[in-house]
C-alpha positions as a printed Julia matrix, in Angstrom:
359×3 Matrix{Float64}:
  -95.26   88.3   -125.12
  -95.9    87.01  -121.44
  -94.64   91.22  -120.07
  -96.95   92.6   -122.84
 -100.06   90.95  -121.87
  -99.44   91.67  -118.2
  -99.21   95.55  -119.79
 -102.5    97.54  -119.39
 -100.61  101.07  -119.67
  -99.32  101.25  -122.79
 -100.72  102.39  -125.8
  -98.87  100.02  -129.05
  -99.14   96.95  -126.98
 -101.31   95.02  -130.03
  -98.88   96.23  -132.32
  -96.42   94.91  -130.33
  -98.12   92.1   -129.93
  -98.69   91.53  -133.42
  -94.92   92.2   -134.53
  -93.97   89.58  -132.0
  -96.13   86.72  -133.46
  -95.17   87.53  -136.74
  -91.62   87.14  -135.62
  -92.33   84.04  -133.55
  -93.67   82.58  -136.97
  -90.36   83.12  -139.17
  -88.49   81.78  -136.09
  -90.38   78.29  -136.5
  -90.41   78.52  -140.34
  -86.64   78.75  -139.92
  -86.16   76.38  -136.99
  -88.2    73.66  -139.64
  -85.85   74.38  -142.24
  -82.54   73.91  -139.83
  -83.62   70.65  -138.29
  -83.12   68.33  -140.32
  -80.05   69.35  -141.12
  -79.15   69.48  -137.28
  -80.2    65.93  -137.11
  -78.71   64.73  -140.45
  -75.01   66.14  -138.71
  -75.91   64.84  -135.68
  -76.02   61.52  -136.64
  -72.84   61.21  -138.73
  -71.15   62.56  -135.69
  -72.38   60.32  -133.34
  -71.67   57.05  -136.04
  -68.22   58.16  -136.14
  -67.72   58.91  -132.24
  -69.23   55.05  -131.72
  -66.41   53.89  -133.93
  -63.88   54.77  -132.1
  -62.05   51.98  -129.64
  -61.9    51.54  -126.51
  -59.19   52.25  -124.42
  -56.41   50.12  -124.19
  -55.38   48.15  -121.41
  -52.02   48.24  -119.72
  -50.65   44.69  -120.6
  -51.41   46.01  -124.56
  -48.48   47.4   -124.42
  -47.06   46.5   -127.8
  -48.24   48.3   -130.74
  -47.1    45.96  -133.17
  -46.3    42.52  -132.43
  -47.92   39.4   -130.33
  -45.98   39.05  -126.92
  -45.89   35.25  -126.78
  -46.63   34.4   -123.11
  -46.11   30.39  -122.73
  -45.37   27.75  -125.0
  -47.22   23.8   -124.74
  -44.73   21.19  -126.42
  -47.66   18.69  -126.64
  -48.41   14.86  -126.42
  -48.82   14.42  -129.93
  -45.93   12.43  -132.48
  -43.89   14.04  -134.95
  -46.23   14.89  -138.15
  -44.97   14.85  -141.79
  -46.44   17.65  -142.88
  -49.53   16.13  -144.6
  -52.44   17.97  -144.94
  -55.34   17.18  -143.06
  -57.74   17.51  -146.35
  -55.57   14.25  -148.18
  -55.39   12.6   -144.96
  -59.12   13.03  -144.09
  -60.6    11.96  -147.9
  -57.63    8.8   -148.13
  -59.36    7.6   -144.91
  -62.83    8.29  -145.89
  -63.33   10.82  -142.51
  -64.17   14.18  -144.76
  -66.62   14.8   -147.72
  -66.2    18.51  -149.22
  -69.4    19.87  -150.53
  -69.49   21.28  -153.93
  -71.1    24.47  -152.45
  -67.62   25.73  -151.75
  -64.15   24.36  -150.84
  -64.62   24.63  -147.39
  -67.56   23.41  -146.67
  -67.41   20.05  -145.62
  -69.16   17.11  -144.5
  -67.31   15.0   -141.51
  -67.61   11.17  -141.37
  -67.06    8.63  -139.29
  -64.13    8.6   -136.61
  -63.94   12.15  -137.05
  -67.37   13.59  -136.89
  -68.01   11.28  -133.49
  -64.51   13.01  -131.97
  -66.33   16.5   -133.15
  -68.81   15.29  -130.53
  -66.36   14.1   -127.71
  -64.4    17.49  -128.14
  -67.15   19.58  -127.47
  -68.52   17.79  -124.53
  -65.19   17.67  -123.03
  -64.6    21.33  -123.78
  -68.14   22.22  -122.5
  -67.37   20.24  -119.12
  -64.43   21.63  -118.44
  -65.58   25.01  -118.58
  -68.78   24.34  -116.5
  -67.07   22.38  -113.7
  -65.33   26.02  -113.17
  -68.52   27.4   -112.35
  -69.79   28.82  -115.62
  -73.66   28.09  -116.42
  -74.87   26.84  -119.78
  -76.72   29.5   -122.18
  -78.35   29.77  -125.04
  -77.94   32.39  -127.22
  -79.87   33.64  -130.53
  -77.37   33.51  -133.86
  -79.42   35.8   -135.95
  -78.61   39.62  -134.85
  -80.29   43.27  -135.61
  -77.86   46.34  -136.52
  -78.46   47.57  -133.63
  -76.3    44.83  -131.98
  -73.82   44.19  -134.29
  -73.16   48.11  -134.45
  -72.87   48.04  -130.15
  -70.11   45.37  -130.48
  -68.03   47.36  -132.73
  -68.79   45.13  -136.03
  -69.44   47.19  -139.25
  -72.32   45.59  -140.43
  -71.97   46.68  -144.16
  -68.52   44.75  -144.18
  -68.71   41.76  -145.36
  -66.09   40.59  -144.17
  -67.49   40.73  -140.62
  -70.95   39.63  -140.6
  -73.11   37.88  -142.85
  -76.66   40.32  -143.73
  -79.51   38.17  -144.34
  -81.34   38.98  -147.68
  -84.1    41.07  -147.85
  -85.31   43.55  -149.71
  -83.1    45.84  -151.48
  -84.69   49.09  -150.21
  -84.29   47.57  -146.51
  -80.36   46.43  -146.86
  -79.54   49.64  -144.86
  -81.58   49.33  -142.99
  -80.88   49.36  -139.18
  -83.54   46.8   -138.96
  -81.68   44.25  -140.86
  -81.05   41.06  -139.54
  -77.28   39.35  -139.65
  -76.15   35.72  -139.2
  -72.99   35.29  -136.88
  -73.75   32.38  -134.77
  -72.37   31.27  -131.17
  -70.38   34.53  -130.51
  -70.31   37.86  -128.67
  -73.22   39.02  -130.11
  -74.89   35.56  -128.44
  -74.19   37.27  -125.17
  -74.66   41.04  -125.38
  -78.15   40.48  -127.14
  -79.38   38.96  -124.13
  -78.31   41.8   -121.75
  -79.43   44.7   -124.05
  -81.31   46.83  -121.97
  -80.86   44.74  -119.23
  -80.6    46.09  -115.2
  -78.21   43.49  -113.46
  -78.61   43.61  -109.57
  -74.88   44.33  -108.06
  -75.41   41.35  -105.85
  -75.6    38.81  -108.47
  -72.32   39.7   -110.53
  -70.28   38.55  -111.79
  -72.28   36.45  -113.92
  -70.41   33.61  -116.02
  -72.19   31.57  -118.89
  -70.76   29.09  -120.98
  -72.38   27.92  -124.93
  -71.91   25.28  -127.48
  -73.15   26.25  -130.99
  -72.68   26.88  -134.85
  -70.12   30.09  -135.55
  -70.21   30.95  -139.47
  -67.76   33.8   -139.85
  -66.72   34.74  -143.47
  -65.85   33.2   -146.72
  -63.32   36.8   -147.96
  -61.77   36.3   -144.6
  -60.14   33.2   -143.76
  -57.37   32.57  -145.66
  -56.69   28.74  -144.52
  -57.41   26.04  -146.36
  -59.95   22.88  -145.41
  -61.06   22.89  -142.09
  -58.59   25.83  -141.18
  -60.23   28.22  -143.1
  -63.92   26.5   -142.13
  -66.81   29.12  -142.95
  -69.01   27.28  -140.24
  -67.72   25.75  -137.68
  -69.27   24.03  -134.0
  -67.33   26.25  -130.95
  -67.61   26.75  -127.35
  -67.99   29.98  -126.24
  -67.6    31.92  -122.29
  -68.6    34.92  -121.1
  -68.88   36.63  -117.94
  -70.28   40.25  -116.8
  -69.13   42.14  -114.08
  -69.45   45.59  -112.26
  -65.75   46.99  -112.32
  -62.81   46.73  -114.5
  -60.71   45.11  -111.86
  -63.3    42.21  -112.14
  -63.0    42.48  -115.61
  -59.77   41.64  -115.59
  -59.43   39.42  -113.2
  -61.67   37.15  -115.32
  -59.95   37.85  -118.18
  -57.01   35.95  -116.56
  -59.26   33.59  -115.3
  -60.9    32.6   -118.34
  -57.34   32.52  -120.52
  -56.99   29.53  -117.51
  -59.28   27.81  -118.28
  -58.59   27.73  -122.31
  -55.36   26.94  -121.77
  -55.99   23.82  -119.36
  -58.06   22.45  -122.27
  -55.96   23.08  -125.27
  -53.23   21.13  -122.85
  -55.86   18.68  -122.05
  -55.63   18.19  -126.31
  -51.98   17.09  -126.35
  -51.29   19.26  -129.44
  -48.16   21.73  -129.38
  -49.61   25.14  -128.48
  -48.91   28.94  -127.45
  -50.59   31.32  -125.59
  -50.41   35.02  -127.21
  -50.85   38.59  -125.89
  -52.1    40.32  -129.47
  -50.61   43.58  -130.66
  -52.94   46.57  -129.93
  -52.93   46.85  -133.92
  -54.29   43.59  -134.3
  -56.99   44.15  -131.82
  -61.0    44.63  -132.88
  -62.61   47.74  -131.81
  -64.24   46.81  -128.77
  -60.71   45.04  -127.59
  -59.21   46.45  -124.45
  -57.31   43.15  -124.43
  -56.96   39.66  -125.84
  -55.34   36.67  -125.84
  -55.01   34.28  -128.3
  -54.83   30.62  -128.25
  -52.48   29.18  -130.98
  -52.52   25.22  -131.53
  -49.69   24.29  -134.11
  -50.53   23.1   -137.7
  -47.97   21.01  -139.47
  -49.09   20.92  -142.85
  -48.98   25.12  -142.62
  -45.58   25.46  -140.96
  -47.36   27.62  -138.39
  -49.43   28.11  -135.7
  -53.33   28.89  -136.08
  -55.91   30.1   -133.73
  -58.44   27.76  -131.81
  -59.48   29.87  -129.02
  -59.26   33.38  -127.46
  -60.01   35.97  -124.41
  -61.1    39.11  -125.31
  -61.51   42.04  -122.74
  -64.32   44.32  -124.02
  -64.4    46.42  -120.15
  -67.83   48.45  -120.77
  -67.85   49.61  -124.88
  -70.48   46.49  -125.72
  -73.01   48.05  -122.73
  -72.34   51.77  -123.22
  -73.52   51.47  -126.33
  -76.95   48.69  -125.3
  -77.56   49.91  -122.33
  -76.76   47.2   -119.92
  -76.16   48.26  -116.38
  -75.67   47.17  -112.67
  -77.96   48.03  -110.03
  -78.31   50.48  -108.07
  -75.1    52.29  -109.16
  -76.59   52.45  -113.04
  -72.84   51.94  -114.37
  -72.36   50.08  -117.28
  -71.55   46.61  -117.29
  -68.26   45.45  -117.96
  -67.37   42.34  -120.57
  -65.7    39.19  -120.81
  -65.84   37.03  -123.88
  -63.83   34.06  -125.72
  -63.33   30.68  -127.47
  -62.07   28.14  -125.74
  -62.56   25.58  -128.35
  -62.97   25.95  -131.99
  -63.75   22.62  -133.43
  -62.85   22.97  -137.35
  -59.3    24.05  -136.42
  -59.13   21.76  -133.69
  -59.73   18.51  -135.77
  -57.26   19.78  -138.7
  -54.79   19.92  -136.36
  -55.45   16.43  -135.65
  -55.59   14.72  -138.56
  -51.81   16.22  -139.29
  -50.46   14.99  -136.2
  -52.01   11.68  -136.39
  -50.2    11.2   -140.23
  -46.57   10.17  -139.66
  -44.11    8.5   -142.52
  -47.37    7.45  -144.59
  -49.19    5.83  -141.54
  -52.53    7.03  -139.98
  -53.91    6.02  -136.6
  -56.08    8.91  -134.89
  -54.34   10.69  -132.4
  -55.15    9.56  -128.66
  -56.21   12.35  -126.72
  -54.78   12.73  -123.55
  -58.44   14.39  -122.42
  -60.14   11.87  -123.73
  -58.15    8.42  -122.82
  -56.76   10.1   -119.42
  -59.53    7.22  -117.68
  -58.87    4.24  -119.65
């Protein structure tokens, strides 16, 4: 069109002209027609490329089972094998609500140690030079979708009610607690200056994680439960790393600082979460069960959580790379406990070598 109306010469140039915006208009008619169904395949493309994980790391080198790293005999006596649920309502230190089996109200002895454990886990971890934070518990999709969560899975994430022609909506708001998604809200969208990484924060707060999922019973399998939480950001995946280790340190020191028999776990790259380049899991041993359970973890998430919410360092725009764990989860903790302080039909709460190390 632009060549014909530069065109005084020739003779058909209207008709030309005229054929040419005719076209032009069954172009657009057609281009309307294909859109959204350009943009309806575009986005089930792009929700399947986000679910794919990230890249391993090199020490996940075992596909299918936990590499157990080190081993913590403990302080703690012989148990019997009691559970923690007859121990706890014989010695009046646990009321279960009848809004589910395990949800329950601690008493006495037991909800003031709840307190202790947490301020000596929260101590610990800022005396190594991690700064308290305070993090939202209520999340959009948007967020819960960046950390690799499906947020129509139950079995993941609580979704808030609302109404039922906003449940999918990407709007929607889900309940999670002290966690990941604490962390990675907060630097959504965020610019980081180079020069101020790595940055390390440390949280105490309510975790609810799901009723299908947790297979333990009593405070094992707790639905809520009080935790402390780190994190750290950082530029490079060699930083990334290195604070993975660093961090796995600093868990361990306190489960030791517990006196309970413990392990420290590599996980199987088939038992890792999406956004998992690497974890490590924190075991403290449950009589009652026969096994070991998880209090704590490390979880390597390099640069999947910021890809996907645009947090970056600055001036290099990169994406920043994540560190996140538990280092104390108090439900399991005080189970674990109550078992070990139940020997041949006698209770006396456990001394805590953390906790009696001054007097």
């Amino acid at each position: 069109m632009a060549v014909l109306v530069k065109d005084k010469k020739s003779e058909n140039v209207p008709t030309r002209k005229e054929e040419l915006t005719k076209r032009g208009k069954a172009v657009k008619e057609q281009l309307r027609e294909t859109m959204p169904l350009w943009y309806s395949a575009e986005e089930k493309v792009t929700l399947q490329s986000l679910k794919l994980p990230t890249d391993l790391h090199p020490l996940a080198v075992s596909p299918e089972a936990d590499t157990e790293v080190d081993i913590y005999k403990g302080a703690a006596s012989s148990a019997d094998g009691t559970s923690h649920i007859q121990i706890a309502e014989e010695q009046g230190l646990l009321k279960f609500s009848n809004v589910g089996p395990r949800a329950a109200y601690l008493l006495g002895e037991l909800a003031e140690l709840e307190q202790s454990l947490l301020h000596y886990a929260a101590t610990v971890v800022r005396e190594r030079g991690f700064s308290p934070f305070a993090g939202s518990e209520i999340f959009r999709t948007v967020v819960v979708e960046g950390c690799g969560m499906d947020q129509r899975n139950a079995e993941e994430i609580f979704t808030l009610h609302q109404r039922e022609e906003d449940h999918q909506d990407i709007n929607a708001y889900h309940l999670k607690g002290n966690s990941l998604l604490s962390y990675t809200a907060f630097f959504a969208k965020t610019q980081v200056k180079a020069e101020r990484l790595p940055m390390k924060f440390c949280s105490i707060g309510r975790h609810y994680g799901s009723p299908t999922a947790q297979d333990f019973p009593g405070l094992y399998g707790a639905v809520q439960s009080n935790r402390v939480t780190m994190f750290a950001a950082c530029a490079c995946g060699d930083t990334a790393t290195e604070l993975h280790d660093e961090m796995v340190g600093v868990a361990w020191d306190i489960v030791q600082g517990l006196g309970l028999p413990a392990r420290k776990l590599l996980v199987s790259a088939k038992r890792l979460e999406q956004s998992e380049s690497l974890r490590t899991d924190i075991e403290v041993w449950a009589p009652s069960l026969q096994q070991y359970v998880q209090m704590g973890h490390v979880s390597l998430h390099n640069d999947y959580p910021s890809s996907r919410l645009l947090s970056r360092a600055q001036p290099q725009g990169t994406p920043l790379h994540m560190v996140c764990g538990v280092v104390l989860d108090v439900a399991r903790v005080l189970a674990s406990i109550l078992e070990h302080s139940g020997t041949q039909g006698q209770f006396e709460l456990m001394k805590l070598p953390c906790l009696h190390s001054k007097s």
